[in-house]
N, C-alpha and C positions, 0 to 999 in steps of 0.2 A: 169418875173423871180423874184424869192425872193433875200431874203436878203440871203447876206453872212453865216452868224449866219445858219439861216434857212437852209441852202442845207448842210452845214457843221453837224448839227446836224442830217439831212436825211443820209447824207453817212454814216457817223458812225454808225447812227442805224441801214441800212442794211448789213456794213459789220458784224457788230458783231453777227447779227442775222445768217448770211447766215454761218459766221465762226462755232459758236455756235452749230450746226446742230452736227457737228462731233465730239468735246471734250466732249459731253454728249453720244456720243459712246462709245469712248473708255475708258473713265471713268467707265462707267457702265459696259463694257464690260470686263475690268481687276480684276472686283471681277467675276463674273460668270467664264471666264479663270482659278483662282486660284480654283473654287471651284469646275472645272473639269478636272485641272490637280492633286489634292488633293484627288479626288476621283479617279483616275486612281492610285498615289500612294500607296494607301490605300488598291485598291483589286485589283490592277494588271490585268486588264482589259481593253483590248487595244481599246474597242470603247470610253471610256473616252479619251483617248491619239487622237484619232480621231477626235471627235467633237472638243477637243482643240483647234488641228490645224487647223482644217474647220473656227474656230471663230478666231484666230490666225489669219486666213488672209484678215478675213473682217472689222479687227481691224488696221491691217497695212495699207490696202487703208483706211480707215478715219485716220486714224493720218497723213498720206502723206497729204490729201486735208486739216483736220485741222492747217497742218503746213504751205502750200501754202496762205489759207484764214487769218492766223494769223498774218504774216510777214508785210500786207498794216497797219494791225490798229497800230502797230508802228509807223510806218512813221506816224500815222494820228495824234498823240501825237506832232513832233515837227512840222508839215505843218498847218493842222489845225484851232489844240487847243495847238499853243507855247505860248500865256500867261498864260493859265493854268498849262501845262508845268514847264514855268519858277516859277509860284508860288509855287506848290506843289511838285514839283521834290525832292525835298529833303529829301520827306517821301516817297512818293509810290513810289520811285527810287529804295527804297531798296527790297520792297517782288517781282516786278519785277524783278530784277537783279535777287534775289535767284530762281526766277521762273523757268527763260532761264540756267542759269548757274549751278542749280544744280537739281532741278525735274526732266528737259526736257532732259534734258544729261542722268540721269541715267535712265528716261522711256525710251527712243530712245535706249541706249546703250544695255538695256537687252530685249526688243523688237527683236535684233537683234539675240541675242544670243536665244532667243526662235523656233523665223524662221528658224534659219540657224544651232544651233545647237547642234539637238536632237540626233545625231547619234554619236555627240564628247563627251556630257555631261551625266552623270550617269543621271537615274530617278532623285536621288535624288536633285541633281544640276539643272537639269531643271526643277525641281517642286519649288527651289528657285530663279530660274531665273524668275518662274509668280508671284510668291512673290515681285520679286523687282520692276517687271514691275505695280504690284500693289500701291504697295507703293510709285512711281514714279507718277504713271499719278494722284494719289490721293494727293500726295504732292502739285502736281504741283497747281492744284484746291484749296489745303487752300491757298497759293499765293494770288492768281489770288481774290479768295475769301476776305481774309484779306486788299486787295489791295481798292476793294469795299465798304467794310465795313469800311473803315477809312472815305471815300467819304458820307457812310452813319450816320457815328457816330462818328467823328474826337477826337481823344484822343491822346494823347503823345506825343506833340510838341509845337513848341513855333514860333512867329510869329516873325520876326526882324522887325528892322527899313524900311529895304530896301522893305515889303509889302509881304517878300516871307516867307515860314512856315521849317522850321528845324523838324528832330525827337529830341523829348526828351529821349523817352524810345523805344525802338527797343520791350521789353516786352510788354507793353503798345498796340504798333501796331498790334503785333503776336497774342496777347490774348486780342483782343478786344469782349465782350462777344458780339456786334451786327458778328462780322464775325463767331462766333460759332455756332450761330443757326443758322444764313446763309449757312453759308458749311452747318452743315447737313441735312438742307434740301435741297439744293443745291443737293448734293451727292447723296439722297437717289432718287430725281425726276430722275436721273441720271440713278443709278439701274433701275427706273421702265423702265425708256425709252430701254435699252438693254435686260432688262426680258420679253417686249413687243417684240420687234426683234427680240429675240430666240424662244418664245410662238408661233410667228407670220409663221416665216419660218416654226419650224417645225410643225406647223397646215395645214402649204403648201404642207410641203410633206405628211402627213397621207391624204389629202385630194384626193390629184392626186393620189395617191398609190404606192408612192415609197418609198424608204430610210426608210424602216416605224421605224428601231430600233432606228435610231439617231429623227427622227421625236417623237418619243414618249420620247425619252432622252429632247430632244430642249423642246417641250410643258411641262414635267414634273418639270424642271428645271425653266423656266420661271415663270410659273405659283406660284410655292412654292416663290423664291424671291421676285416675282413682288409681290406676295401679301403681304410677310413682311412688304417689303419697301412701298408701299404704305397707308399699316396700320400706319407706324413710320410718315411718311410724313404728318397726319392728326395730330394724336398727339405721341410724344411731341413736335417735330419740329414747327409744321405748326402751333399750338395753340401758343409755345412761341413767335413764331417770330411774328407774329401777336399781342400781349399785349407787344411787343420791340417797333414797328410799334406804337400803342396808345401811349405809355408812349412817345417816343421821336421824334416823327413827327405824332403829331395830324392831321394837315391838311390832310396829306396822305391817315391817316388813315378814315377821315371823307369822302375823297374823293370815299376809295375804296366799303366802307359802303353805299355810296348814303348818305351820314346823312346832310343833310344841317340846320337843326334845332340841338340846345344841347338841351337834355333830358335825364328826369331820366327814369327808365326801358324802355331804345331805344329797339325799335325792330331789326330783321336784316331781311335787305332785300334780300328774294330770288328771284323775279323779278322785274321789271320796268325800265322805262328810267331817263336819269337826263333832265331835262328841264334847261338848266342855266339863261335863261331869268324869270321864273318864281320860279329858285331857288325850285325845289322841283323833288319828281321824279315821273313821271307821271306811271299811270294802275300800283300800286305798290303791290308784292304779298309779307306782311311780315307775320313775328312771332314774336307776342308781345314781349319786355323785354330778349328776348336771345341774343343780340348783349352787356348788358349789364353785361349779366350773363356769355357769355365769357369771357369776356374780363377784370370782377373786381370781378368774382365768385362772385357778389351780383345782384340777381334780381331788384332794384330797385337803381343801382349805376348809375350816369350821366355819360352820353360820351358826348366828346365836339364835336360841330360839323362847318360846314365851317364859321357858325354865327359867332361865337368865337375867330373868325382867319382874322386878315386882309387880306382881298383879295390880295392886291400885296406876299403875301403869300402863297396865293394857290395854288396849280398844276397847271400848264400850260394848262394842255389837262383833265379835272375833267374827263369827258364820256369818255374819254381812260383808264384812272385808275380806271374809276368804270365799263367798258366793259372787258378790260384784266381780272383783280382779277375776276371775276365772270366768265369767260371761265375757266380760272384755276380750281377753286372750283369744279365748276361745271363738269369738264372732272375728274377732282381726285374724287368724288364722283363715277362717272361711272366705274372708272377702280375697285375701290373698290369691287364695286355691279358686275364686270364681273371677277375679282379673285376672287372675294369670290365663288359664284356660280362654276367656274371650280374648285376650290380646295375641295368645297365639294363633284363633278364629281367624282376627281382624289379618294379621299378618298374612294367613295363607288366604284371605279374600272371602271365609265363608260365614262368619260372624253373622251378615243380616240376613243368611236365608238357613240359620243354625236357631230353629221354635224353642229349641231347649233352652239354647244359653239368655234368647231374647227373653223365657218365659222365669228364668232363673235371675236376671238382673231386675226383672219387674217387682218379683216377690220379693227381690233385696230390702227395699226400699226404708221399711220403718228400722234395720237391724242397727245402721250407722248411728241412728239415734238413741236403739236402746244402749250400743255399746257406750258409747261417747256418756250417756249418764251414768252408768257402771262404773265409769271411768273415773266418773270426778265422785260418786259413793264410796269407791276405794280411797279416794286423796278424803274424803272430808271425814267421812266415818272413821279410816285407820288414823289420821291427828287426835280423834279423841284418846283422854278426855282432857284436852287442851284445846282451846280456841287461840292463842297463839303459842304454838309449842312450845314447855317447857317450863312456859314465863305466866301463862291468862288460863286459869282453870274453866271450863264448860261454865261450871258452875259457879263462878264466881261473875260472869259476863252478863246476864239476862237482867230484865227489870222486874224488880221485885213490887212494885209499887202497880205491875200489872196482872191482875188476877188470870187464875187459870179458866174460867169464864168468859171473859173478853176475851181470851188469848182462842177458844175456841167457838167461840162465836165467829169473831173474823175469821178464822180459817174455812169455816163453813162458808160463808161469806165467799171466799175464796174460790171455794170448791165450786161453786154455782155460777159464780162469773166466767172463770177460765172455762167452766166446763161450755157457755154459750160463746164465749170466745175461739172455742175450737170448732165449734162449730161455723161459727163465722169464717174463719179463715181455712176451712176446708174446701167452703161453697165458692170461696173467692176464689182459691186456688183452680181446681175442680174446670170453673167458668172459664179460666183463661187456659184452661188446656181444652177445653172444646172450642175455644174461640180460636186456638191454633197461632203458628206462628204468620201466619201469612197475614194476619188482620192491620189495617192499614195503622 
């Protein structure tokens, strides 16, 4: 059995993984909502108002399960992690609280009013009740995001005597610029993950041969977002956050790169392994000087690498942080190279009778979600071994007073719920796509 620390740190990571699954639904799914109840306003054409309500409902069972899965990582705050708790409460107390208290509230509130009430509410009012509901679950997300980003980049408070940290500026928190780029690209992997789900279903229905008008709405609609957002997601998002990443957590950054030597024009590495006994990455497939030229637009600028870093410093898990970032990359490359390709379909007209590209958006489907968890593996694993950089050791945050016993116990616990929870929410899903969108 592990340590304490150890299974405390395993629970956490699977509940927020397994949570995560679903706030990156309907996150993504409440812009595509507004931008098919907008377009139902706009020309008065009821298969808009249709597909709304079809994603309407596969929005509301994920927010149910995101709300179910969301509730334990509270409790896992004061069970836990109550000395980190006790030290840092006093800052992430606050975009928490506004999280729950005002996001969640007004996303939940007008969720309802969108379900239940289309037949009380002029067009006009329920095309602002997707507005709010947009502006709710995206709220909710700078939160949750800001809440992160202080973990990542701690600004605006002040430490006492008594070891625990105060806000100084509530500004300061809000507009921390590491939580800016975070949310948006946050947000935008968000988008892709729900423009893959709507690409994905309705490539299901032109495939089998039914529903073919919302089928070709679903695919048309995906495809056009999903490749914005994934264009944004590269640059400027993905490039800034990445030279945030250099500038103020080199280790990280050297971890995610494989770079174990500093050098001037580093290459970047697009394959290989990291060897950490011999400190280097083995069968390595780079390109001279572009990791350098990223990151300080100078071909011949030095990046520090884990050399330059004392080891009690480094990542915890190096081949984690440099296996995650490199699925991510790597899969946000692909969706690229498979939007772009359908939008050029779309454009010349042959997209819905192209089996390939409809049988190639269908198999997309679960990639948005592995990347997007790679994603936040890279931000949470590369912070170690800090739980707030710099300032809150891993080890110093957990609850010592909770055996590593209980700590896996629950998590087993865990394991067995979630896993009938997915089940659950597969069958519901599932039902409302054989139910189609046409159902009254």
């Amino acid at each position: 059995m592990g340590s304490a620390l150890t299974i405390d740190r395993w629970q956490f990571a699977f509940t927020v993984t397994f949570h995560y699954i679903f706030p990156q639904i309907t996150m993504g799914l409440a812009l595509l909502i507004l931008i098919l109840k907008t377009l139902a306003l706009r020309t008065g054409e009821e298969r808009y108002n249709r597909a709304a309500r079809f994603w309407l409902r596969i929005f509301g069972i994920s927010f149910a399960l995101g709300v179910v899965t969301g509730i334990p990582m509270e409790f896992q705050f004061g069970t836990n992690w109550a000395q980190f708790s006790r030290a840092v409460g006093g800052v992430i107390g606050q975009t928490l609280a506004m999280e729950g208290v005002f996001a969640f509230f007004l996303e939940s509130s007008f969720l309802g009013l969108l379900l239940f009430g289309e037949k009380r509410l002029s067009p006009r009012a329920h095309w602002a009740s997707s507005l709010a509901l947009f502006l709710g679950s995206w709220l909710s997300g700078y939160f949750i995001i800001a809440t992160n980003g202080w973990m990542q980049h701690p600004v605006g408070y002040t430490l006492g005597s008594n070891g625990q940290f105060s806000l100084a500026s509530f500004w300061a928190l809000v507009g921390n610029s590491w939580a800016g780029w975070e949310y948006a690209h946050n947000m935008l992997g968000a988008v892709v993950t729900a423009s893959f789900l709507m690409a994905s279903i309705g490539a299901f229905y032109l495939l089998s041969g039914r529903e073919r008008v919302h089928g070709e709405l679903f695919v048309r609609t995906g495809v056009i977002v999903g490749l914005v957002a994934a264009l944004l997601m590269v640059f400027p998002t993905g490039d800034s956050e990445s030279k945030m990443v250099a500038t103020n957590q080199p280790s990280t950054f050297a971890a995610m790169e494989g770079l174990f030597d500093s050098q001037a024009g580093a290459p970047i590495a697009i394959l290989g392994q990291p060897d950490m006994a011999k400190r280097r990455l083995d069968n390595p497939l780079t390109i001279p000087r572009v990791l350098s030229f990223l990151t300080y637009r100078r071909w011949a600028a030095e990046v520090k690498g884990l050399d330059a870093i004392p080891e009690s410093e480094w990542p915890d898990q190096v081949p984690l942080v440099y296996y995650s970032y490199h699925i991510m990359v790597g899969l946000g490359t692909i969706f690229v190279a498979v939007l772009v390709i359908a939008g050029f379909l779309l454009w010349r007209g042959r997209l819905f009778d192209s089996r390939a590209i409809l049988w190639a958006l269908l198999l997309s489907l679960p990639f948005p979600f592995i990347a997007n968890t790679a994603g936040w593996i890279t931000a949470e694993a590369g912070r170690q071994p800090w739980l707030v950089y710099s300032l809150v050791r891993t080890s110093a945050g957990y609850s010592t007073q909770v055996s590593s016993g209980n700590a896996l116990f629950t998590l087993v616990g865990f394991l067995g719920m979630y896993g009938l929870l997915s089940l659950l929410f597969l069958f519901l899903v599932w039902r409302e796509i054989e139910r189609g969108p046409e159902v009254a």
